[in-house]
N, CA, C and O atoms as a DFTB+ gen file, in Angstrom:
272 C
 N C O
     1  1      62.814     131.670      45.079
     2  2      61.816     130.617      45.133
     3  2      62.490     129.321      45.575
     4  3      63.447     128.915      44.915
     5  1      62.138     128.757      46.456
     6  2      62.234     127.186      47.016
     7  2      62.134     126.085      46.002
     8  3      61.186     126.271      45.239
     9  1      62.593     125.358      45.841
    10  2      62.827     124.507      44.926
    11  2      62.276     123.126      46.027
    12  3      62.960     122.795      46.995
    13  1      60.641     122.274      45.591
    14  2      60.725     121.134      46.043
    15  2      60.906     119.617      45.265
    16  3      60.114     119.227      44.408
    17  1      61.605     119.159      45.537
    18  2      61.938     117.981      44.683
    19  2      60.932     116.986      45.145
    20  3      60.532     117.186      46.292
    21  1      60.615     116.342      44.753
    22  2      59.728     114.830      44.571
    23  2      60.921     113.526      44.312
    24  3      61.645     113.583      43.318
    25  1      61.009     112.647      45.065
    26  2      61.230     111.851      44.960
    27  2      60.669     110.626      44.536
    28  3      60.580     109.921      45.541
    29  1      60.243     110.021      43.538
    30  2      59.133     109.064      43.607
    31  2      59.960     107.709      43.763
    32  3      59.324     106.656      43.777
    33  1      61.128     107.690      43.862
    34  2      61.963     105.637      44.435
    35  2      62.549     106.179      45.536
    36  3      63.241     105.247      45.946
    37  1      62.714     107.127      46.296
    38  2      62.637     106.784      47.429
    39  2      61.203     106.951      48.361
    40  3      61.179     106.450      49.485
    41  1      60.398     107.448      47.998
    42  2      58.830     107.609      48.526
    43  2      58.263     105.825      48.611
    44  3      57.580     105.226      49.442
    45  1      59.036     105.332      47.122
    46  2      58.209     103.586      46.425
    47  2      58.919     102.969      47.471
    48  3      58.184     102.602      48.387
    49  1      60.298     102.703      47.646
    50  2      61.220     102.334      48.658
    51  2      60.493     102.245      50.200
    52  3      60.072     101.232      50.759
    53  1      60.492     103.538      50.656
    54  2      60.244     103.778      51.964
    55  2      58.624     103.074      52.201
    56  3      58.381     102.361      53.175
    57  1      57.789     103.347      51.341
    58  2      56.543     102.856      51.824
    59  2      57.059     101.371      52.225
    60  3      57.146     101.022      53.402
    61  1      57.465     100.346      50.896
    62  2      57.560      99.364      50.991
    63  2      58.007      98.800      52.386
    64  3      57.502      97.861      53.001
    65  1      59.079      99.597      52.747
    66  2      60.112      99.088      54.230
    67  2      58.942      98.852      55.109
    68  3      58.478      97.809      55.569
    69  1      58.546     100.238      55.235
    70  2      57.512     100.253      56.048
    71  2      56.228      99.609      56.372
    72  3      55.786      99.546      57.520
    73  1      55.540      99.049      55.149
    74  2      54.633      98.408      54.835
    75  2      55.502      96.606      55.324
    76  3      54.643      95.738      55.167
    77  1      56.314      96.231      55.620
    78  2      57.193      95.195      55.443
    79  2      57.995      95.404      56.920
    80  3      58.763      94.520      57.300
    81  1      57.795      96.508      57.656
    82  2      57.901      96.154      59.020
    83  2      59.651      96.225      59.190
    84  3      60.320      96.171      60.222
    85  1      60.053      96.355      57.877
    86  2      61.699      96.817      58.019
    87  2      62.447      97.194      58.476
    88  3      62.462      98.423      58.543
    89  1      63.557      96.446      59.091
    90  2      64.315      98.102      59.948
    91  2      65.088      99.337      59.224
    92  3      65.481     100.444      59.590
    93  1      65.108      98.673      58.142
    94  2      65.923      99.982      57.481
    95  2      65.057     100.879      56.696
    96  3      65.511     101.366      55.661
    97  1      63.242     101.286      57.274
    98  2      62.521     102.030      56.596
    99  2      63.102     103.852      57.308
   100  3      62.821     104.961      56.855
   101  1      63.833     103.539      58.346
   102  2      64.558     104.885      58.718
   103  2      65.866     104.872      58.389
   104  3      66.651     105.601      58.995
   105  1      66.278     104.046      57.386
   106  2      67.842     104.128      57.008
   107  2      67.861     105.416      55.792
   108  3      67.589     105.164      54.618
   109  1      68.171     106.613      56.200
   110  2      67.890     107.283      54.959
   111  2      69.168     107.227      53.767
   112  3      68.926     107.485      52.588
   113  1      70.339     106.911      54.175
   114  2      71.144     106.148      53.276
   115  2      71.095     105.540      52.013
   116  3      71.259     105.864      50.837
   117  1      70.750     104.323      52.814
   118  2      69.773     103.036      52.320
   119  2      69.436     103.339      51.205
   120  3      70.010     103.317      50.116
   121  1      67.744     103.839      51.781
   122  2      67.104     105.059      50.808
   123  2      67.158     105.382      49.896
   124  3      66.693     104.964      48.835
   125  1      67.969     106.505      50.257
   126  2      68.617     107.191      49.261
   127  2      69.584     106.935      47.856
   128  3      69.453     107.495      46.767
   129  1      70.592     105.904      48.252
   130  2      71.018     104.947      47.516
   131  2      70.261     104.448      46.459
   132  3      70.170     104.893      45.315
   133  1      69.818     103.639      46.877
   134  2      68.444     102.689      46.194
   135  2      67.729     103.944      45.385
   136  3      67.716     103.874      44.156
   137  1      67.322     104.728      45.832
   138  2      66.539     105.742      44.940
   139  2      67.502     106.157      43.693
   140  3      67.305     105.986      42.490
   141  1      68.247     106.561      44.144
   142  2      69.563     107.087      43.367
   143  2      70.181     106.399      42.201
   144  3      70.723     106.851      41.193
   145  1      69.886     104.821      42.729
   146  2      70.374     103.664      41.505
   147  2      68.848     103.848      40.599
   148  3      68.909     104.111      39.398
   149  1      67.893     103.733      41.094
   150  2      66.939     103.659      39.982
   151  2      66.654     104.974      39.420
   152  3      66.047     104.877      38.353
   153  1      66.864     106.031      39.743
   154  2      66.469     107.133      38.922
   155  2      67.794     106.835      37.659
   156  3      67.538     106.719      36.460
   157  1      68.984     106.763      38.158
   158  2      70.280     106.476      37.149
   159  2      69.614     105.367      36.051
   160  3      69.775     105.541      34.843
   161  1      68.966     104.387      36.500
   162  2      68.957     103.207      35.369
   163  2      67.634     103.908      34.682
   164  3      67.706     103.900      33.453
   165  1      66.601     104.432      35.144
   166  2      65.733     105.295      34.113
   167  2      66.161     105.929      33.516
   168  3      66.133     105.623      32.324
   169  1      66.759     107.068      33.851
   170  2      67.978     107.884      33.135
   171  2      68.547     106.895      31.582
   172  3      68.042     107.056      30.472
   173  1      69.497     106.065      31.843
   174  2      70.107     105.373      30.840
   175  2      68.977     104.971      30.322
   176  3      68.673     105.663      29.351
   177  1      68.262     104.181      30.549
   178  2      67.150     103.210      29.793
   179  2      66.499     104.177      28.896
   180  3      66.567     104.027      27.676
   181  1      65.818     105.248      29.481
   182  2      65.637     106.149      28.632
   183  2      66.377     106.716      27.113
   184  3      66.123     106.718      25.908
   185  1      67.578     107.234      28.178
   186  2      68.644     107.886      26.495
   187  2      69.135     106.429      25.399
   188  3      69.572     106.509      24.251
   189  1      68.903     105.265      26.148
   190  2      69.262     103.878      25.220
   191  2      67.603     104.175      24.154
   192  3      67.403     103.912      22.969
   193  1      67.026     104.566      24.799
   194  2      65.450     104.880      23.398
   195  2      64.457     103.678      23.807
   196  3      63.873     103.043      22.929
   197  1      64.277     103.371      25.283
   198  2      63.447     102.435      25.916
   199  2      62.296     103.630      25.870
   200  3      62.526     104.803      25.574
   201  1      60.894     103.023      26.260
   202  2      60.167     103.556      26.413
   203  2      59.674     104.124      28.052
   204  3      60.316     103.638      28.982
   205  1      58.847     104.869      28.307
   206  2      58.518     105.413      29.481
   207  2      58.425     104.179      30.331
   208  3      59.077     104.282      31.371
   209  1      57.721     102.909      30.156
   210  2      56.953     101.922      31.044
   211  2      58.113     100.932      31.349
   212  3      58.185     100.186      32.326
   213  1      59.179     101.088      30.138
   214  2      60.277      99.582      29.789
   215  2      61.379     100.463      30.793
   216  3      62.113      99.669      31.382
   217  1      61.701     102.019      31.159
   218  2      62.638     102.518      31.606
   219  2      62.118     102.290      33.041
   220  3      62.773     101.802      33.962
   221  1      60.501     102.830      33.103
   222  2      60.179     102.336      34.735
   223  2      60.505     100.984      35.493
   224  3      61.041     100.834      36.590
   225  1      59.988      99.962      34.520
   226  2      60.538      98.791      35.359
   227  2      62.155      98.186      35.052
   228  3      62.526      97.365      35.891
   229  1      62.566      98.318      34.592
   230  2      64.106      98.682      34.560
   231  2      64.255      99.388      36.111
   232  3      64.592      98.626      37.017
   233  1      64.052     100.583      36.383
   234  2      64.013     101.691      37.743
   235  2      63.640     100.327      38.693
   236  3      64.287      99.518      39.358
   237  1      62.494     100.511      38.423
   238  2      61.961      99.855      39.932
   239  2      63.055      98.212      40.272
   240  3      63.376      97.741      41.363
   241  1      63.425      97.635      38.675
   242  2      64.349      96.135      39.225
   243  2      65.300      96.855      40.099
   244  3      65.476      96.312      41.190
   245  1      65.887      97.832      39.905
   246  2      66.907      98.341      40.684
   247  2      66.898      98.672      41.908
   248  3      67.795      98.409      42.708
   249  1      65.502      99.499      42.233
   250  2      65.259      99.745      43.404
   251  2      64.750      98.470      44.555
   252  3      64.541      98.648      45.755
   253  1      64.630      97.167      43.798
   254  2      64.034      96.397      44.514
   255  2      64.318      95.406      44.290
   256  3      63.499      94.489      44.243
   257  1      65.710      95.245      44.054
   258  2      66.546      94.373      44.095
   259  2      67.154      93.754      45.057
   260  3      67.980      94.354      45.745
   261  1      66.769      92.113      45.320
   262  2      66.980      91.576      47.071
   263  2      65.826      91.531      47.498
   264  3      65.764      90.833      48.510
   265  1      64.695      92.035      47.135
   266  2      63.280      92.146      47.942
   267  2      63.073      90.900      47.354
   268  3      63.728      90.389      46.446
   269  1      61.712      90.272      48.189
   270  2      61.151      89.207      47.386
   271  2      59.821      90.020      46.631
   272  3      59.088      89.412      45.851
């Protein structure tokens, strides 16, 4: 069986670029990175005993960090 993963901070990420006319909405790097830091800080925020909503935006400062 195929295994599909969901990404949901790099999906939040990429719209944004895109929606924002970005050049780095094809940087999959970038991306990826950025996705990668906020799933990690949900991760921690979580096992620290944050809640579902306090670990999300924790995630998302990370992922959208530098944006205005």
């Amino acid at each position: 069986m195929r295994r599909i993963e969901f990404d949901y901070y790099g999906l939040y990420l990429r719209k944004y670029l895109q929606d924002e006319n970005d050049p780095r909405q094809t940087d999959d790097d970038f991306i990826n990175s950025r996705a990668e830091a906020a799933a990690e800080e949900f991760e921690l925020a979580s096992r620290e005993g944050m809640s579902v909503d306090v670990s999300q935006e924790r995630a998302i400062a990370v992922l959208m960090d530098g944006f205005d």
